[in-house]
C-alpha positions in Angstrom: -11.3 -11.4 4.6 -15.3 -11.0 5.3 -17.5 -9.2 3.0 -19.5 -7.0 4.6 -22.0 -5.8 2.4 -24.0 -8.1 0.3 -25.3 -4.7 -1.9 -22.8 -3.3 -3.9 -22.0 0.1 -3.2 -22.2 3.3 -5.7 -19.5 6.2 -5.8 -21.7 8.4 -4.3 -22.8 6.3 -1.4 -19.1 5.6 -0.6 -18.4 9.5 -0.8 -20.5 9.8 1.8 -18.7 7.4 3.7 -21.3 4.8 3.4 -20.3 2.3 5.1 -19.2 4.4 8.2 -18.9 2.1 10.7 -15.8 0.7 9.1 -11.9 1.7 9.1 -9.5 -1.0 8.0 -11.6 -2.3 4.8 -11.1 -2.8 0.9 -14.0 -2.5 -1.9 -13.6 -4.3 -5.1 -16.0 -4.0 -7.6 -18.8 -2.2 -4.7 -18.6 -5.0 -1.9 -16.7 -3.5 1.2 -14.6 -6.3 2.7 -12.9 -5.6 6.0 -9.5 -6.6 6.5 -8.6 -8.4 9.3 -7.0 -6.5 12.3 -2.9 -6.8 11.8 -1.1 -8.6 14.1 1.5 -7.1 16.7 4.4 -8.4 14.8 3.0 -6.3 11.4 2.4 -3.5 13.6 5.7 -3.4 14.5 7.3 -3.9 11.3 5.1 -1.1 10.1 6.4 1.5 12.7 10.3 0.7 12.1 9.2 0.8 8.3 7.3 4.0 8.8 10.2 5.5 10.8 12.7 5.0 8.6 10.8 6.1 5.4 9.7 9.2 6.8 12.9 10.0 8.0 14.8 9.2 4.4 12.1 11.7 2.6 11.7 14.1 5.1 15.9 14.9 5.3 15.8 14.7 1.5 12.6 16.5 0.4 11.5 13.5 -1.2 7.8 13.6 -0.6 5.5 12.3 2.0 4.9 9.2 3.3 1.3 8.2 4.4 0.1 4.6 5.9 -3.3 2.8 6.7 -6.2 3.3 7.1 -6.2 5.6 3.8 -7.8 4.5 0.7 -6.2 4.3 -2.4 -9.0 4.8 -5.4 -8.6 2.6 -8.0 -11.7 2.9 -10.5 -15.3 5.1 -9.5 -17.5 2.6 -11.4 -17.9 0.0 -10.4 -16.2 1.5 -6.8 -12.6 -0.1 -6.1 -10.3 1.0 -3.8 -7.2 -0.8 -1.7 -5.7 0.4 1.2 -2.2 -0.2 1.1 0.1 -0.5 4.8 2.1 2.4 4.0 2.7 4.5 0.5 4.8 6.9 -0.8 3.9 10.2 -2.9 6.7 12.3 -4.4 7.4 16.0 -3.8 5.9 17.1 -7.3 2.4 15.1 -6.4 2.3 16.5 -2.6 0.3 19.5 -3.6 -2.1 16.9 -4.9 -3.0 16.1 -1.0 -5.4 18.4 0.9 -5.8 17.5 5.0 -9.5 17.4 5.0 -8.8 14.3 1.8 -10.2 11.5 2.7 -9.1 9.4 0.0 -6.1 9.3 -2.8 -7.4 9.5 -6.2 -3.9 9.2 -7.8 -1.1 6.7 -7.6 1.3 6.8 -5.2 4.8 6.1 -6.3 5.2 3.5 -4.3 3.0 1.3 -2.1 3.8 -1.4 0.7 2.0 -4.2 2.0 3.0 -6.3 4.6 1.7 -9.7 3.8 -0.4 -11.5 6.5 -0.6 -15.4 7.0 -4.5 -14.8 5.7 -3.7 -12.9 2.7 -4.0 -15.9 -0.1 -2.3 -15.7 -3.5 -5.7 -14.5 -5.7 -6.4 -11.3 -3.4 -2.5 -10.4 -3.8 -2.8 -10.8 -6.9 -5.7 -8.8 -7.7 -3.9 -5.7 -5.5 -0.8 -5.9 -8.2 -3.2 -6.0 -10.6 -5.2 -2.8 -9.7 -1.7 -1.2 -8.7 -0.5 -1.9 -12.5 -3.9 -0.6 -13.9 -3.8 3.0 -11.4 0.5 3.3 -12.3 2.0 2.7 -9.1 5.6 2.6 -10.0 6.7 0.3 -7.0 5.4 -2.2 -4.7 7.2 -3.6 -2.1 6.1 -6.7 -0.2 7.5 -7.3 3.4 6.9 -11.4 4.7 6.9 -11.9 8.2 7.3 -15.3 7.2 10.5 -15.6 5.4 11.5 -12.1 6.9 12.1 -11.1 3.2 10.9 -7.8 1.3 10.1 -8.7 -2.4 10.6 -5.2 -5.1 8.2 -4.8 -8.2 9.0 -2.1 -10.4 6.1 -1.1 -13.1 6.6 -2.0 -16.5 4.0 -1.6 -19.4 3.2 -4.7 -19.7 3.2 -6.5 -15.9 5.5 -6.3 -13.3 9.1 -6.5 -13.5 11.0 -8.0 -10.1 13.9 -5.9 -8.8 14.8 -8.2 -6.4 13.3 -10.5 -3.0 16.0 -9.4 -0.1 16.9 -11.4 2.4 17.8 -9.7 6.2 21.8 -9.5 5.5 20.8 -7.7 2.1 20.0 -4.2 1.1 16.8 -3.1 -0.3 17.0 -2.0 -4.2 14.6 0.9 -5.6 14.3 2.4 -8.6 11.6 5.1 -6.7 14.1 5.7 -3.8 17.6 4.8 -5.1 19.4 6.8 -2.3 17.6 4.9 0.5 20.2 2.4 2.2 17.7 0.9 4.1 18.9 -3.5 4.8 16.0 -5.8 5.6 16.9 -6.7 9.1 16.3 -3.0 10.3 12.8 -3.8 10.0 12.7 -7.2 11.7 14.4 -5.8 14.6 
């Protein structure tokens, strides 16, 4: 990841879209870092994912699904904010989301991110953290590596692992317990 700005931004300049030169980026504590650009291989895996998320909430009501570039606020002051590869908001927080929004100002229920070869231990570590903190109830993260799909579930204190599936396994949710959905559907 590159930091972009040395200054550290305020609220209010980021509200005004300050950087706005920049689409695929993260801000902790005021310092915009861009991401780097996903590869074609996270791409796809995104898109299958995608697919057969929307699909699952959309026949069931379930909610909305949303993916990157969105930002996810997690604290004002100092500004923080992640943006997550693809989230989930249920039906009763819907009404919460207004088209012109640029930005989510809740937590979703559940969040992915597809874990990149650049992506070291601290800053995943710091994105469970401020998930935790906002009250993101799941968090699932897909490695192209191991072509595995590790489940957090929230608990008060940290998180609590539901499971890492492997490609012949299906995945386990506490947020979407209906979904049938096995790992290799996404590694297609």
């Amino acid at each position: 990841m590159t930091q972009i700005a040395q200054k550290v931004i305020t609220w209010d300049e980021y509200v005004r879209g300050e950087p706005a030169d920049l689409e695929h980026y993260e801000i902790e504590d005021g310092v915009v870092i861009e991401l780097p650009a996903p590869s074609i291989e996270h791409q796809r895996v995104l898109r299958r994912l995608s697919r057969i998320l929307e699909d699952f909430v959309d026949k069931h009501k379930l909610g909305e699904v949303l993916f990157a570039p969105l930002d996810v606020v997690v604290q004002q002051h100092p500004v923080r904010t992640r943006q997550p590869d693809l989230l989930f908001v249920r039906a009763e927080n819907v009404p919460l989301l207004n088209a012109q929004q640029e930005r989510l100002e809740f937590a979703p229920d559940l969040v992915v991110e597809i874990l990149s070869p650049s992506d070291s231990i601290a800053t995943l570590l710091k994105k469970l953290s401020d998930y935790h903190r906002i009250g993101v109830q799941e968090v699932w993260l897909v490695n192209l590596n191991t072509k595995t799909v590790e489940v957090l579930a929230w608990q008060k204190e940290d998180w609590g692992l539901l499971g890492v599936f492997k490609e012949d396994e299906g995945i386990k949710s506490k947020v979407l317990p209906e979904l049938k959905l096995k790992v290799a559907q996404i590694f297609e």
